[in-house]
C-alpha positions as CSV (number, residue, x, y, z in Angstrom):
1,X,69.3,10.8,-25.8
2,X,68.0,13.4,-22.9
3,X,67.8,13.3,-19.7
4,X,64.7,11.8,-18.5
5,X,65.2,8.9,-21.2
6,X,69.0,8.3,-19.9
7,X,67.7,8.1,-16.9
8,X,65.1,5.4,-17.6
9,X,67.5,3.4,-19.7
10,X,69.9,3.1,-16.7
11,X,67.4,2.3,-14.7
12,X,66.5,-0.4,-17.5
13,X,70.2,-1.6,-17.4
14,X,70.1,-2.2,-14.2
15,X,66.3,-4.6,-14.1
16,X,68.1,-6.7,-16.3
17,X,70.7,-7.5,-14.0
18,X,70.2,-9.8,-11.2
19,X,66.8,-9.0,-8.6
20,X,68.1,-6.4,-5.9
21,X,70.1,-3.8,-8.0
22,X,67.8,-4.1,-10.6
23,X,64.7,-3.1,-8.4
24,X,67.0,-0.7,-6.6
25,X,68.0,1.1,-10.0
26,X,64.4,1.5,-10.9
27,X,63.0,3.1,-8.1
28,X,65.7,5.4,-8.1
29,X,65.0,6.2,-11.9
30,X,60.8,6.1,-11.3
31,X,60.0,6.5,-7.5
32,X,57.3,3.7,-7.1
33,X,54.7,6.9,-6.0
34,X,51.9,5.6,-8.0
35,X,51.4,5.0,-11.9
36,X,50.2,8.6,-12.2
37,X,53.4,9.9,-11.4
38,X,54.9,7.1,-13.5
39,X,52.7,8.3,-16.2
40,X,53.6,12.0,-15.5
41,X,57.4,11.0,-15.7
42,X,57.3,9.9,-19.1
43,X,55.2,12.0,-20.3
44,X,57.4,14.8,-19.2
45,X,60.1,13.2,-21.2
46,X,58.0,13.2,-24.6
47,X,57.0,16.9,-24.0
48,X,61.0,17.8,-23.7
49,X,62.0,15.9,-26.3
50,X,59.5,16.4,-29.1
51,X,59.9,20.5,-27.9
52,X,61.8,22.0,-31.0
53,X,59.6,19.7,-33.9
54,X,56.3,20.3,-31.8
55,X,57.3,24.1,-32.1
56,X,58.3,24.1,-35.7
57,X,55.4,22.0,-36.6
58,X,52.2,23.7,-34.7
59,X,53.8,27.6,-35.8
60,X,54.2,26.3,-38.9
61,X,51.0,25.0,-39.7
62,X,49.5,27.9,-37.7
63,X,50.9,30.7,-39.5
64,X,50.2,28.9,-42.6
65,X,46.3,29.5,-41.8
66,X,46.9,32.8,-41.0
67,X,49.3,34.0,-44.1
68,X,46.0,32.0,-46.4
69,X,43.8,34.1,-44.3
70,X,45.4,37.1,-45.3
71,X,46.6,36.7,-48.7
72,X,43.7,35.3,-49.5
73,X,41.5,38.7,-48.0
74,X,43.8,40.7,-50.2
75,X,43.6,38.8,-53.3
76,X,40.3,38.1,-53.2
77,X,38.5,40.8,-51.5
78,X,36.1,41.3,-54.4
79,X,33.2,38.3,-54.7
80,X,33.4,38.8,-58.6
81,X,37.3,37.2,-58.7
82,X,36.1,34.7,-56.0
83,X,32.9,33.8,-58.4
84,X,35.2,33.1,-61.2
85,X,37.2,30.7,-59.6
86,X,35.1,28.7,-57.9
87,X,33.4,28.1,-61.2
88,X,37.0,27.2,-62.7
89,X,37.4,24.7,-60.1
90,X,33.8,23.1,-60.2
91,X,34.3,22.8,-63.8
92,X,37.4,21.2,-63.5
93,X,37.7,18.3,-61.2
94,X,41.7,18.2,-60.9
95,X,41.4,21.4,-59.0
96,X,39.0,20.0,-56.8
97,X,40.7,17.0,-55.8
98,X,43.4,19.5,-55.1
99,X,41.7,21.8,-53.0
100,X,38.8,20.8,-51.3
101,X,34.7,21.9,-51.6
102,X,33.7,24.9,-52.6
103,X,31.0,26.1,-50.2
104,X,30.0,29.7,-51.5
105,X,31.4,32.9,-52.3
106,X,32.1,33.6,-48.4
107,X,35.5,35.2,-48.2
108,X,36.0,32.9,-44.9
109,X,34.3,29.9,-46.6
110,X,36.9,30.6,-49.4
111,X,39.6,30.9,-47.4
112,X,38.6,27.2,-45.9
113,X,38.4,25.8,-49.4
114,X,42.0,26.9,-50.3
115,X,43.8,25.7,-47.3
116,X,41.8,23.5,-44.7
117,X,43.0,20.2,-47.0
118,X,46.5,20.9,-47.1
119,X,46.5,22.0,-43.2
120,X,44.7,18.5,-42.0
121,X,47.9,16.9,-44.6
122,X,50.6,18.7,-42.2
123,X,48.7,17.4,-38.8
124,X,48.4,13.8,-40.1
125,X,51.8,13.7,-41.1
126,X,53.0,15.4,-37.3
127,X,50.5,12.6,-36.0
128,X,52.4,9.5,-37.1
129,X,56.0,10.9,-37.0
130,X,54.9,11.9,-33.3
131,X,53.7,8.4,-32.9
132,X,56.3,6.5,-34.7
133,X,59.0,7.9,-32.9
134,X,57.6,7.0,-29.8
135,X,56.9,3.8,-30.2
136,X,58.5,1.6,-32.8
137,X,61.8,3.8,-33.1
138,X,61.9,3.4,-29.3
139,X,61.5,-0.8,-29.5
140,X,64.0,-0.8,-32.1
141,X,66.4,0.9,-30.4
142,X,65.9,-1.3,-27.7
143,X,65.3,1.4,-25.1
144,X,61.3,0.5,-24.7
145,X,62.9,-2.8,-23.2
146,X,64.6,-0.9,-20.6
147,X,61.8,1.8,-20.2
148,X,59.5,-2.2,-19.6
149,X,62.1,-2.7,-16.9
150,X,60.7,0.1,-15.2
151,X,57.7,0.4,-12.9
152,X,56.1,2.3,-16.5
153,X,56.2,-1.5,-17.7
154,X,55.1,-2.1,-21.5
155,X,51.9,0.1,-21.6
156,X,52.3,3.6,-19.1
157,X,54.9,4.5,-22.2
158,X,51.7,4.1,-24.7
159,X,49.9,5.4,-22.9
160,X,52.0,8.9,-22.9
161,X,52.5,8.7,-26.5
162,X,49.0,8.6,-26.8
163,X,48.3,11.9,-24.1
164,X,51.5,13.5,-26.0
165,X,49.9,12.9,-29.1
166,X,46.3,14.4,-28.1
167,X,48.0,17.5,-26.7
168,X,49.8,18.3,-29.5
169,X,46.7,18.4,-31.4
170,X,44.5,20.2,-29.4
171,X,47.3,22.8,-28.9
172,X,47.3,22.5,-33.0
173,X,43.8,23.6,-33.3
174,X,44.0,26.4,-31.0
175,X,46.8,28.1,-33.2
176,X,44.7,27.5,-36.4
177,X,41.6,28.9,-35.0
178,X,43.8,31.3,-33.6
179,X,45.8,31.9,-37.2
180,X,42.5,32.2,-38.8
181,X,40.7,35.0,-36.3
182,X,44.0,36.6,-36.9
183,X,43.3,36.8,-40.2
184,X,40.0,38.5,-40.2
185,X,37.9,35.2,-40.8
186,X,34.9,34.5,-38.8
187,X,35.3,33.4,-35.4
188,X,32.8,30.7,-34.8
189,X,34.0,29.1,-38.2
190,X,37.5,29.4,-37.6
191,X,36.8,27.6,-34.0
192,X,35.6,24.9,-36.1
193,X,38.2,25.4,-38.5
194,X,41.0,24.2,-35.8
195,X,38.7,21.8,-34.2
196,X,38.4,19.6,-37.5
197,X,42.8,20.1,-38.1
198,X,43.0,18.8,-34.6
199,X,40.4,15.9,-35.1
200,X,42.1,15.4,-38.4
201,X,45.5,14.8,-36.5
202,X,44.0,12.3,-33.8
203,X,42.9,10.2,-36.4
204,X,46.1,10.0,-38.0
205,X,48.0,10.0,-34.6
206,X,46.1,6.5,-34.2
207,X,46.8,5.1,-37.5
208,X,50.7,5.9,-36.7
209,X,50.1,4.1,-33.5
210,X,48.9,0.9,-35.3
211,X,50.7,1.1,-37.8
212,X,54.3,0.9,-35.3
213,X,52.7,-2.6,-34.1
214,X,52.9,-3.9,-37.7
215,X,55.9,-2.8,-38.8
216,X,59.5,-3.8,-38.0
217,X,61.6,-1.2,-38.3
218,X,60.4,3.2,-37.3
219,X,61.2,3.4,-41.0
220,X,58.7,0.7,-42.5
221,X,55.9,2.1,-40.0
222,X,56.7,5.8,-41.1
223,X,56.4,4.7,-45.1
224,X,52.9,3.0,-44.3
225,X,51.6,5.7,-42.1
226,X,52.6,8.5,-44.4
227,X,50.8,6.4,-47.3
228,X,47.6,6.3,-45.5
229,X,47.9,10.1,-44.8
230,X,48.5,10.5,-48.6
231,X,45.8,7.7,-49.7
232,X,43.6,9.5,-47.5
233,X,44.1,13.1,-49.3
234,X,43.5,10.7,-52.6
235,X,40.6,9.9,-51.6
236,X,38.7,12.7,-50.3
237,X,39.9,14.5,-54.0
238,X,38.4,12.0,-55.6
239,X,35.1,12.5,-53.4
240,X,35.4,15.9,-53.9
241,X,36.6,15.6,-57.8
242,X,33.4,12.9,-58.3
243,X,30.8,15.4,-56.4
244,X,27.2,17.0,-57.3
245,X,27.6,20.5,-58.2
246,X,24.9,22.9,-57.2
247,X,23.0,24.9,-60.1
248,X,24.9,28.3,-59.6
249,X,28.2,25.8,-60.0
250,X,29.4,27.5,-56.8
251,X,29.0,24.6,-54.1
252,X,30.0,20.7,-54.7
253,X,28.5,17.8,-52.5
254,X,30.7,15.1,-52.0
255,X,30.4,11.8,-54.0
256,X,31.0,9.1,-51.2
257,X,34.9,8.4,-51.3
258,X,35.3,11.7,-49.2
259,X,33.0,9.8,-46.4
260,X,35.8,7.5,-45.9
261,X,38.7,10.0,-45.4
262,X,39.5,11.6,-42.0
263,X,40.2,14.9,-43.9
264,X,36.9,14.4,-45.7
265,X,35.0,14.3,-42.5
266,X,36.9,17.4,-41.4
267,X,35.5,19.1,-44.9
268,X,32.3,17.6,-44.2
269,X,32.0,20.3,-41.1
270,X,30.7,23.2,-43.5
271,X,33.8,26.0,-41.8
272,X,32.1,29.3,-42.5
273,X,28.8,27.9,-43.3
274,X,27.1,25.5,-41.5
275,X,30.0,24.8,-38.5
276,X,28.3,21.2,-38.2
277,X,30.9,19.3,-35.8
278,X,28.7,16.1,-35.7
279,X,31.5,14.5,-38.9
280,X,34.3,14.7,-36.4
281,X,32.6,12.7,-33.9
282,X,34.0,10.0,-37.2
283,X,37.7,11.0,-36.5
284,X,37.4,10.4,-32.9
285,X,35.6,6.8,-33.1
286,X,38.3,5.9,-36.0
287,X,41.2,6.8,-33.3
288,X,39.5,5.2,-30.4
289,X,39.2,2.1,-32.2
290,X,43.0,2.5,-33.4
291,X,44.0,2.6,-30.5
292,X,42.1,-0.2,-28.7
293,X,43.6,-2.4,-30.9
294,X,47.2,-1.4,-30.4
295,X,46.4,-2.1,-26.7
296,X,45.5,-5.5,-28.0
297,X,48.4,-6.2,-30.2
298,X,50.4,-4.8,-27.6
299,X,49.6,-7.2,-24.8
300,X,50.1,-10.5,-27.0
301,X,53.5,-9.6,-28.8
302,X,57.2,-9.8,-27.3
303,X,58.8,-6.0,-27.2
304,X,61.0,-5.3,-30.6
305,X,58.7,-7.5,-32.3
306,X,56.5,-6.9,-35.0
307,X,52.8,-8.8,-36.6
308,X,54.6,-8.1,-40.1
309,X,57.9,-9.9,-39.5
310,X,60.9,-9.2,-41.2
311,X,62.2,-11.5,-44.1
312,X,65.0,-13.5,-43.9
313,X,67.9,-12.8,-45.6
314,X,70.0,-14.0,-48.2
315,X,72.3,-17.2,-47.5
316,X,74.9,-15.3,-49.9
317,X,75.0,-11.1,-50.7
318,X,74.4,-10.1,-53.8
319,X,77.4,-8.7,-55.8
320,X,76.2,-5.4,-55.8
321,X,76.3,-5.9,-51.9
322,X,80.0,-5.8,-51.9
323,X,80.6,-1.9,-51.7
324,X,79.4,0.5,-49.2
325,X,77.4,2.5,-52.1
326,X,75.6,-0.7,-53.0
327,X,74.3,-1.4,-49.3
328,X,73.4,2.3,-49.3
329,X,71.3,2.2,-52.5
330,X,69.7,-1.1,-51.1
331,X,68.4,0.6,-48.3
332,X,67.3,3.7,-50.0
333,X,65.9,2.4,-52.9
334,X,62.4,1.4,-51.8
335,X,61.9,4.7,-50.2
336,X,63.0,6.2,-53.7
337,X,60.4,4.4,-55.5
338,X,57.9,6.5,-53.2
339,X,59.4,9.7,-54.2
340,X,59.5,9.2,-57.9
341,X,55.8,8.2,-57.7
342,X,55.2,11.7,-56.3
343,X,57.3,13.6,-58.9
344,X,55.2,11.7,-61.4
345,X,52.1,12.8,-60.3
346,X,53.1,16.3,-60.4
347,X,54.1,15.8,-63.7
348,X,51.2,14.0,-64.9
349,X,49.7,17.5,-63.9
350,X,51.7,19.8,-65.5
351,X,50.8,17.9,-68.7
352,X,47.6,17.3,-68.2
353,X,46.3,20.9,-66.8
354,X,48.4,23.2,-68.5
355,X,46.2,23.7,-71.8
356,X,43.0,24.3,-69.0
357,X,45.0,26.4,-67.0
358,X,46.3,29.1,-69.8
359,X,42.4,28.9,-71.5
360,X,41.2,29.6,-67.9
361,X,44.2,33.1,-67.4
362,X,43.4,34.5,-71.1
363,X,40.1,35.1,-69.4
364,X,40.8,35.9,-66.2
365,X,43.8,38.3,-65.3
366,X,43.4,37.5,-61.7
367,X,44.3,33.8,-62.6
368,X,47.5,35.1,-64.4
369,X,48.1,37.7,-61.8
370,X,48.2,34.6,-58.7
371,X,50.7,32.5,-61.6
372,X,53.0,35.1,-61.4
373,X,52.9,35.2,-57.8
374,X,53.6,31.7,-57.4
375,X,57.2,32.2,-59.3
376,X,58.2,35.4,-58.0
377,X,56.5,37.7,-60.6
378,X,57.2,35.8,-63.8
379,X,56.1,37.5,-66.8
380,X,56.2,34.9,-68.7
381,X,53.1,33.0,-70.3
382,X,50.8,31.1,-68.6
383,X,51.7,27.6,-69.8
384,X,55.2,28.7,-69.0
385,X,54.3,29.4,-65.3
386,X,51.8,26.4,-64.6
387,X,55.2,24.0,-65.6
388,X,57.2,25.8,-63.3
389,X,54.9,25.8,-60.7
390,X,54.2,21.8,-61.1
391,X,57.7,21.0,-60.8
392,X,58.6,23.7,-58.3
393,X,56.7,21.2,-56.4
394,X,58.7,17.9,-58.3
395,X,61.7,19.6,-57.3
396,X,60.7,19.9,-53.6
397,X,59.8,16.0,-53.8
398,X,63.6,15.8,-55.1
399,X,64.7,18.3,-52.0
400,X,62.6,15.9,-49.8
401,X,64.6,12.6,-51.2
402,X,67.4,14.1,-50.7
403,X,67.2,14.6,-47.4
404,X,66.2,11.9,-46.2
405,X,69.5,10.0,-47.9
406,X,71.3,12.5,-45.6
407,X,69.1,11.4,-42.8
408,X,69.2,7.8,-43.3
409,X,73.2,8.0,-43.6
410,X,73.0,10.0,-39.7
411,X,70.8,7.1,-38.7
412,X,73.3,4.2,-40.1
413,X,75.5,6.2,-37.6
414,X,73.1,6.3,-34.5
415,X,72.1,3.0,-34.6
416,X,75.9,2.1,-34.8
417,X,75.9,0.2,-38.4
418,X,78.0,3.1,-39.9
419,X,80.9,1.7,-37.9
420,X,80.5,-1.5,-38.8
421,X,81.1,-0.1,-42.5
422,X,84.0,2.2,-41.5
423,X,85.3,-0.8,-39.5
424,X,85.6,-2.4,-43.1
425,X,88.6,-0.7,-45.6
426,X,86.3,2.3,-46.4
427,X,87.0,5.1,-44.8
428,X,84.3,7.9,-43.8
429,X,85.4,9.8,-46.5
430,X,84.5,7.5,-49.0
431,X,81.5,6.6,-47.0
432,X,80.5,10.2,-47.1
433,X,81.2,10.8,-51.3
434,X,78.5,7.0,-51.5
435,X,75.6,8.8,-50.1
436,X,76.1,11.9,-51.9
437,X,76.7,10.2,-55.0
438,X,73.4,8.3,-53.4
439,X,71.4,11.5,-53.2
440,X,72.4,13.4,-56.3
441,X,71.4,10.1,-58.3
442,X,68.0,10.2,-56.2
443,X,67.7,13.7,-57.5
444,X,67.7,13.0,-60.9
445,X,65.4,10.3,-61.1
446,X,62.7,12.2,-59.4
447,X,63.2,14.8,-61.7
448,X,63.5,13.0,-65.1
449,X,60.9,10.9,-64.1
450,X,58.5,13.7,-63.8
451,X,59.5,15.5,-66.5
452,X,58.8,12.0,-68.6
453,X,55.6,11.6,-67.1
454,X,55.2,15.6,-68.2
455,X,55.8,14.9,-71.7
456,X,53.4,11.8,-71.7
457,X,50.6,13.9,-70.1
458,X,51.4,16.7,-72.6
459,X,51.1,14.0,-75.6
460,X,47.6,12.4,-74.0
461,X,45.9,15.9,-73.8
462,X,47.0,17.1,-77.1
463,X,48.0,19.9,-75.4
464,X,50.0,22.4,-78.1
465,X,50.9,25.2,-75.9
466,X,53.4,23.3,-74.3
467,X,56.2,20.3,-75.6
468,X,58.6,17.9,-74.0
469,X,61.2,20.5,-74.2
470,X,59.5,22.4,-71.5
471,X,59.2,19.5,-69.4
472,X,62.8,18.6,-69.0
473,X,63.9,22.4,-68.8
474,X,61.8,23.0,-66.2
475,X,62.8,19.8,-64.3
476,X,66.5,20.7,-65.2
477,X,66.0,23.9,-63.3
478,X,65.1,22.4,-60.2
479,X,68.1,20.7,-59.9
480,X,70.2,23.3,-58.4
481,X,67.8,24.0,-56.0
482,X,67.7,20.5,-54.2
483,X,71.3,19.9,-54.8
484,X,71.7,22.6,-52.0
485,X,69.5,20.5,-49.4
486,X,72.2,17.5,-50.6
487,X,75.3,19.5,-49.9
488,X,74.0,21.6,-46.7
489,X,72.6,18.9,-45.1
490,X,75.8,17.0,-45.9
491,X,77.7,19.6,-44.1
492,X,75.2,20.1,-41.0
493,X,75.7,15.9,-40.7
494,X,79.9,16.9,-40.6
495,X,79.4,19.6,-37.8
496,X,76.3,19.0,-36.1
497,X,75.0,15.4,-36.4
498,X,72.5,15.4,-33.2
499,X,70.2,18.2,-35.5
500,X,70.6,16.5,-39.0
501,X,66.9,14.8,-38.8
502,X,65.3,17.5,-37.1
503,X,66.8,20.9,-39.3
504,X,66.7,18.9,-42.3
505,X,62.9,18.7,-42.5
506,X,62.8,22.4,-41.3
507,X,64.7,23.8,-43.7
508,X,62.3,21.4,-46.2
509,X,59.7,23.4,-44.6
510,X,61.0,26.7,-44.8
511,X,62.0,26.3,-48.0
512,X,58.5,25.2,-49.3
513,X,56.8,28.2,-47.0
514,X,59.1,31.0,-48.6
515,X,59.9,29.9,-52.0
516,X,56.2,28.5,-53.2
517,X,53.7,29.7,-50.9
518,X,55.6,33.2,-50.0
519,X,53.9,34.8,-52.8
520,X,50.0,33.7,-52.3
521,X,50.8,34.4,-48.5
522,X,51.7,37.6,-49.0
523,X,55.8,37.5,-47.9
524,X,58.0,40.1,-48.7
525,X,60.8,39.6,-51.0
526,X,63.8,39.1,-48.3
527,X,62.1,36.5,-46.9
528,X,61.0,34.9,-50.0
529,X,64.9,35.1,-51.2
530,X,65.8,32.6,-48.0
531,X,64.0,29.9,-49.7
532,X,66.3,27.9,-53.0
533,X,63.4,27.6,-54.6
534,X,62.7,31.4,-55.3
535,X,65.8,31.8,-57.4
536,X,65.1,28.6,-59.7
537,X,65.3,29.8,-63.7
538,X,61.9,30.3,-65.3
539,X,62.2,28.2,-68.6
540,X,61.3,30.4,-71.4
541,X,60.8,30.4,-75.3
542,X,63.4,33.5,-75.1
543,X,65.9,33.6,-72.9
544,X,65.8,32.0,-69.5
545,X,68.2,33.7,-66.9
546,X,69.7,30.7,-65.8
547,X,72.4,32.6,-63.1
548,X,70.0,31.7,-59.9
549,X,70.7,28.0,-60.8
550,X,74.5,28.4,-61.4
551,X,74.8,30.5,-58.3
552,X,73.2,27.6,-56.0
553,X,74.5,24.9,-58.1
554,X,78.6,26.5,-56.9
555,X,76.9,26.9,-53.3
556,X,75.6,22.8,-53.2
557,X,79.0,22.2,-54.1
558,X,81.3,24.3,-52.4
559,X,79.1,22.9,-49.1
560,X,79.4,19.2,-50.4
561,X,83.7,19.7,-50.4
562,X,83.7,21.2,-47.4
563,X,81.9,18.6,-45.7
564,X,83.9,15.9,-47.1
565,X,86.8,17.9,-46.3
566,X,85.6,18.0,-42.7
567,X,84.2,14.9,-42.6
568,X,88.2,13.4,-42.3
569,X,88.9,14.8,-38.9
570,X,85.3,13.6,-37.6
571,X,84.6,11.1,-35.3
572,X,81.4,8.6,-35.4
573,X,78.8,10.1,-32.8
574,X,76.1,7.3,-32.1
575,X,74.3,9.7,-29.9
């Protein structure tokens, strides 16, 4: 906990004593100046704490826009390549649904229909973690209660959250715009370009808001928030996959499922071309609305409560309840489910678009020349690379899964259940060895399940340039790769347990920059090497060079020992 929030939980602790040192503990913590400098007090205490994620999460996304910018200028700097595949994706409505509109052969309009989707994705999903964390997270840890104690009361701390959240976003926008103009695309469009990734995030920022005053537990309100970021990429795809194409087949009009998505609206601006910012004025009613009901909730529900309550429990515990690995798998298992849907869908694709996708690069040696930049210069066919691309993004679902069994063991600890547990005759060893047992299992039924789901799309599109084989080898060779997130996250939980949360979805992130976007982006080699996901093996008819994978299959390991190794001389930190 930092400082400002220490010092509004003591000031909590001592409002819930008895009338004099309880109003003489607050004003020390909050001087009673005036709610604006109430409101200024807490709102300094978001800004310091959220200081490290905002950073990682606004570069991030920033240079994200500017490395598409550029790659995108160097790749595509003649209108003939663009031409060609903005006609592959308008005749293929899986690539739209992935992407976004096609609006022209405009190297900046290009550059918006490669990357705006996927940059609105990252802001909603910083939107309701930002939100979440503030909110529900704080009510379940009980400190809202003591924050309430305060002069802030129940809805100054909203309130912040909600200023927090705004800033955040407009500061977003500026970068992307910023990213963009850096990246030789249009100023006016790239303007509007951050606007609609900043009006995107609002949105979401109020759905994460609403969703904390359903849900019980920061965990339950993260899983539903996150959904309706994804269901709302799912749903402009299939606006955009459903669309009119224009005669030349190089624009799409939306079909109206993108009208109800936030990131639809934000397509619906016309970057490049039209700059129309009238759609936004939809992500701003959507948030205000959000947010006048949480106010609402708000005022009619007890703090640490929740219009969704919990279910009760079981009189007796199941038998599987009886170790500390079946508790763990209890608790992670619904979460799991999540993550094995996503591998499945990118398996689906593999199947399903690998017979379009190598018609599409015997035409087109642009098309092979970007495959082999997505797996570090592969020269291997272009069935072969579109597998390996498809689950390079399976195995960072896997990665993903993983860490979050990592994170979910630190939080047992925070939240002080881990001891509990230890308290019990398993010792933190043992407790240790459960989750990564826990998280190696997770691992594996991500990735068989989308190699399965591969192999069924594969069958469905009687696709013969491809077989089940290739599925499970390419799934197989992901492995290693998120094994390493298991066993260095492990180790950073051992040594440094106040970080686990935030550097294990860094290194997530970095990993996914370098390793799968490094080449489009333009990275050099170095820094793609940082990322596991660059040195995954390249199944092959021939021989596949499967050393990468053996070298980071020793490293997850060697990392995994150590930590448990470590782990016997560590103390519990619930802090």
């Amino acid at each position: 906990m930092n400082t400002s929030t220490a010092g509004m939980g003591a000031a909590g602790k001592g409002a819930a004593g008895t009338g004099t040192a309880g109003t003489d503990a607050a004003s020390t913590a909050l001087p009673n100046t005036g709610t604006l400098h109430t409101l200024g007090v807490l709102l300094a205490q978001r800004l310091r704490r959220d200081r490290i994620q905002l950073l990682i999460w606004i570069l991030g996304i920033g240079l994200l826009g500017l490395f598409s910018a550029t790659s995108v200028a160097q790749t595509y700097g003649d209108e003939t390549g663009r031409i060609g595949i903005i006609r592959l994706a308008v005749a293929n409505p899986v690539i739209l649904m992935l992407r976004g509109l096609p609006q022209g052969t405009g190297l900046s309009a290009f550059v918006f229909f490669e990357i705006f989707t996927f940059l609105a994705l990252l802001a909603g999903s910083m939107s309701t973690f930002l939100a979440v964390r503030h909110t529900r997270a704080e009510e379940e840890t009980g400190r809202a209660e003591l924050i309430a104690s305060t002069p802030a009361a129940r809805t100054l701390p909203t309130v912040a959250t909600l200023i927090h959240g705004i800033l955040a976003n407009l500061v977003l926008g500026i970068v992307v715009a910023l990213g963009m103009i850096g990246g030789r695309a249009d100023v006016a469009g790239s303007l509007v370009t951050g606007a609609a990734v900043a009006a995107a995030g609002i949105s979401f920022l109020g759905i994460g808001l609403l969703a904390a005053q359903f849900m019980l537990t920061s965990r339950g309100a993260n899983a539903v928030a996150a959904s309706i970021v994804g269901a709302a990429y799912i749903v402009r795809g299939l606006g955009d996959a459903l669309g009119t194409p224009s005669p030349d087949g190089l624009r799409v009009t939306a079909a109206w499922p993108s009208w109800i998505s936030p990131i639809g609206w934000g397509e619906h601006t016309g970057a490049y071309t039209t700059n129309d910012l009238t759609p936004l004025l939809l992500n701003l009613a959507l948030a205000a609305v959000c947010v006048a009901v949480v106010f609402a909730l708000q005022a009619s529900r007890d703090s640490g409560a929740s219009l969704i309550a919990g279910r009760a429990g079981r009189v007796t515990a199941r038998p599987a309840l009886s170790s500390s690995l079946g508790l763990a798998w209890r608790l992670q298992w619904p979460t799991l489910v999540g993550w094995c849907v996503g591998g499945a869908v990118c398996g689906l694709l593999a199947g399903i678009l690998t017979k379009l996708i190598e018609q599409a690069a015997s035409s087109d040696k642009t098309m092979q020349e970007i495959l082999q930049k997505l797996v570090h210069g592969s020269q291997e066919s272009s069935a072969q690379i579109l597998i390996s691309t498809m689950f390079s993004l399976a195995g960072i679902i896997a990665a993903a899964c993983a860490t979050q069994v990592v994170i979910r063991m630190r939080q047992e600890e925070a939240l002080g259940t881990a001891e509990l547990i230890i308290a019990s005759p398993v010792s933190r060893v043992r407790w240790l060895v459960d989750y990564l047992v826990l998280g190696t299992v997770s691992i594996v039924l991500v990735l068989a399940v989308s190699a399965g789901v591969g192999a069924l799309g594969i069958a469905a599109s009687n696709n013969t340039g491809a077989d089940a084989g290739d599925m499970f080898a390419a799934a197989a060779a992901q492995l290693p790769a998120a094994l390493i997130y298991l066993g260095v996250l492990a180790l950073v939980f051992v040594l440094l347990p106040g970080i686990t949360i935030a550097l294990g979805w860094t290194l997530v992130g970095i990993g996914v920059m370098f390793g799968v976007f490094g080449g489009l982006i333009g990275l050099p080699d170095w820094a793609r090497d940082i990322s596991p996901f660059t040195h995954t093996p390249v199944p092959s008819q021939g021989a596949t060079d499967w050393s990468g994978g053996l070298w980071m299959l020793a490293i997850a390991i060697l990392t995994a020992l150590l930590a448990l190794v470590l782990m016997r001389r560590r103390e519990l930190q619930t802090a």
